[in-house]
N, C-alpha and C positions, 0 to 999 in steps of 0.2 A: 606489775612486778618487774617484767625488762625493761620499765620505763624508768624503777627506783633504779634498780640495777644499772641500768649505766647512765644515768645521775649520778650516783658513788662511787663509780668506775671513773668518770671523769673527775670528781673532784679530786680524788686519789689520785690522778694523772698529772693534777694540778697542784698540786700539794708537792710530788715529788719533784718538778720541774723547779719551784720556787726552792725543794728543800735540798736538792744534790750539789747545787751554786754553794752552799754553805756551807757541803759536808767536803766539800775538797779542800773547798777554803781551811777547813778547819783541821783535815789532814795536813795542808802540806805547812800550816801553823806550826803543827807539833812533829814536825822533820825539821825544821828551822830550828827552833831547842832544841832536839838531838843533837843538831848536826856545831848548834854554839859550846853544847855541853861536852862535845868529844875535841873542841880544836880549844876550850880555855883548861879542859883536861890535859891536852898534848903539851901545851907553851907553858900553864901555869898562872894564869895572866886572865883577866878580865874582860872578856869580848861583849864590842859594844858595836850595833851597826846602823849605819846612816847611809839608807838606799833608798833613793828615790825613782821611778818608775814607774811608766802608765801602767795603772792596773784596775782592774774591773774587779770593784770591790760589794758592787749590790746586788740585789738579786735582781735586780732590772738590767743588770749588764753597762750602766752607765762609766764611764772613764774618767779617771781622775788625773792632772798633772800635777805632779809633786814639786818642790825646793824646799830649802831651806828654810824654816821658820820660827818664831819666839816660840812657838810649842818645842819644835824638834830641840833647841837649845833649852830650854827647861827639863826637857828629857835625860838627854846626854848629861848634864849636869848633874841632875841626879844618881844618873848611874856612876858618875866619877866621883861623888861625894859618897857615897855608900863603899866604891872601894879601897880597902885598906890600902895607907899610904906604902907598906911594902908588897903590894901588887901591880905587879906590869898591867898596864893599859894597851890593851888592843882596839885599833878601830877600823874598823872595815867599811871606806867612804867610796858612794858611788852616785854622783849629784853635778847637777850642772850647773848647779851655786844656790843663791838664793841672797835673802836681806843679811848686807851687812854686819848689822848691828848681833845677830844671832850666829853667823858665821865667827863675830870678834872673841863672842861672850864661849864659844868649845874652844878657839883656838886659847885663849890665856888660859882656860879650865886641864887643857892638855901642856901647856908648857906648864904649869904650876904643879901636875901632879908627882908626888916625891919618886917616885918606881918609873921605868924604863918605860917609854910610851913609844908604840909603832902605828901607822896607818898605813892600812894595806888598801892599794888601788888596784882591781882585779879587772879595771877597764877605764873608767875615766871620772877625775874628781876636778871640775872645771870649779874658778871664780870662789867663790866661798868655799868649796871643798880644796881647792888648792891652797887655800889658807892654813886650814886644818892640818895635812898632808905636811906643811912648812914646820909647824910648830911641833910637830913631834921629833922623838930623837932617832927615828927611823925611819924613813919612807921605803915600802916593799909592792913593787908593779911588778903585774904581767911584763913582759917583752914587751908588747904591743901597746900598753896600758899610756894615757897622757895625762899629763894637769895642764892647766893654761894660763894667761896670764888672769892680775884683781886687780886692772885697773877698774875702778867707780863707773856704772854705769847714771847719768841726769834721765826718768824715764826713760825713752826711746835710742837717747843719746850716750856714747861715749864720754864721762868728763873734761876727757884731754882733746878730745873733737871740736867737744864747742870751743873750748880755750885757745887751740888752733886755727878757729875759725875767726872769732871775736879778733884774735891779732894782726889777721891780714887786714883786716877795716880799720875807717876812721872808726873810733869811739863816738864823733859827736855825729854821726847817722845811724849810731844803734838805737834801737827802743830799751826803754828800760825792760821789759820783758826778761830782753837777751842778755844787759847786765845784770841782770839778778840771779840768772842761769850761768854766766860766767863767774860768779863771786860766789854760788855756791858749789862747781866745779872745781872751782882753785879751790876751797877749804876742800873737799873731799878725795882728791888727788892726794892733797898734804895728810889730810888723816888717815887715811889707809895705809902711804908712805909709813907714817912711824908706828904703826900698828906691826907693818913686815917685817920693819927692820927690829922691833922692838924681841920679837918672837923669834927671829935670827941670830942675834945675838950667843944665847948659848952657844952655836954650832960652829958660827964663822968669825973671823975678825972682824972688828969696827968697821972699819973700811970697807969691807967685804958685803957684811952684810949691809950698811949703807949703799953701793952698787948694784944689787941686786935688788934689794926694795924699790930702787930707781927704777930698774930696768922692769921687774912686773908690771910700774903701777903708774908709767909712763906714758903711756899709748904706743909704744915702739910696735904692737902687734896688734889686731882686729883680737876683738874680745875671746872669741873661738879660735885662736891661736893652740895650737896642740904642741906643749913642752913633754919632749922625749925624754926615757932615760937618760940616753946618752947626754943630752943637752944637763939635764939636770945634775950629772957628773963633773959636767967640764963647769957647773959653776958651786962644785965644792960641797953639795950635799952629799948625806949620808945616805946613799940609795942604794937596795938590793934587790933582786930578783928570786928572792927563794921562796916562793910563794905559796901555804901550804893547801893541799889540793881540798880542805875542808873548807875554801874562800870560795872556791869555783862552785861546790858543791851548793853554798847558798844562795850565790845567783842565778843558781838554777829554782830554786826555791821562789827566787823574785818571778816569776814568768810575765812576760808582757802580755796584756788580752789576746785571749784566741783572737784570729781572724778566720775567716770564709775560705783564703787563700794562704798560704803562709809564704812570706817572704823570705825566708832562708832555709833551705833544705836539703841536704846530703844524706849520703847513706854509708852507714862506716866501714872501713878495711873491714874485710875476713883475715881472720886472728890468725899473722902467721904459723906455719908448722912450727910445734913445739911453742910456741911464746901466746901471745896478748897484743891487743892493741893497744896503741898508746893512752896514757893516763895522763889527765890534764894536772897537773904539780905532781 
């Protein structure tokens, strides 16, 4: 009998182990709707979110790296196809890019939708999310919050790297390899180029937005280049700061895998007399 008994004690042990992993997960699921359902209640507007984030999604604790992908744009797309042409679009991007071709297919999906579209960056929307971030008619960061530049990454390499490099040699000691890496860098340089400046257009002049498509998609800056508000200001975008505190609230929602040790840790103000500690938006 003690020996069924905790047999069935352990298995219940183990059962719970495997099933509390799920049941968080699946809490802080539906605080994530809450928290979509009380900020497209506030604005009036359509919230859609595109956050990527290591996160321990199995019951094994395994880790996943997210970007950008033909799923995530099949998704978004959806969701912008289903809202009514007189609904604001909200997107809340937090990604360090991803492919191309799926970052192309939200951003024309967000310049094309007929209602006021914003993309709120609550920390950083690099390479394909600062594509996205472009095309809308309103970009809204944190203070601290950056985009970076989309120049084309060849694999490993920069597009405008190799194209740089290819020009300081002769041509007749390259291998074709390198020419073949260099001819598909120059097209993809150029495609991207008219993709920025294409989705520019609404905001800025010709010329304007030509200059600026140059300048992201140029190599002027290492991939992980961090464009500031301020910067983003001085080249004539529509950027604000007013950031509503129901954006902070979901990336908390996002959490990064426990660790053993946690790498950032404070302990907050005592609420001064009379008042509150400060509130993040």
């Amino acid at each position: 009998m003690t020996a069924a008994l905790s047999s069935l004690l352990w298995i219940a042990f183990l059962a719970l182990t495997l099933l509390l992993p799920w049941l968080r997960q699946r809490r802080v699921e539906m605080a994530r709707v809450a928290t979509i359902r009380d900020l497209q209640a506030a604005r009036g507007s359509r919230v859609v979110l595109l956050v990527h984030r290591q996160e321990s999604l199995s019951f094994l604790g395994f880790l996943f790296s997210r970007h950008i992908t033909i799923e995530d744009s099949e998704q978004v797309l959806r969701a912008i196809r289903m809202t009514p042409d007189e609904t604001p679009l909200d997107l809340i991007v937090h990604t360090p890019g991803g492919l191309v071709l799926a970052a192309e297919q939200i951003a024309r999906a967000i310049k094309n939708h007929p209602a006021r579209t914003t993309v709120f960056v609550p920390h950083y929307a690099l390479s394909g999310g600062t594509m996205l971030a472009l095309a809308a008619d309103e970009i809204v960061m944190d203070e601290n919050a950056v985009l970076g530049p989309v120049d084309p990454q060849i694999g490993s390499f920069p597009a405008a790297s190799i194209l740089a490099a290819v020009a300081r040699k002769d041509p007749n000691r390259l291998d074709d390899q390198t020419l073949i890496l260099a001819d598909i860098a120059e097209k993809a340089v150029r495609q991207v180029k008219e993709v920025i400046e294409d989705i520019l257009r609404p905001k800025l002049e010709p010329e304007a937005a030509r200059r600026l498509a140059e300048v992201l998609t140029e190599g002027r800056w290492t991939h992980d280049y961090p464009i500031t508000f301020e910067q983003l200001q001085g080249f004539g975008l529509p950027v604000s700061k007013e950031m509503p505190r129901q954006v902070y609230r979901l990336m908390e929602l996002f959490p990064q895998p426990p660790q053993r040790r946690p790498s950032v840790q404070y302990v907050p103000f005592p609420a001064p007399a009379g008042g509150r500690e400060r509130e993040e938006g």
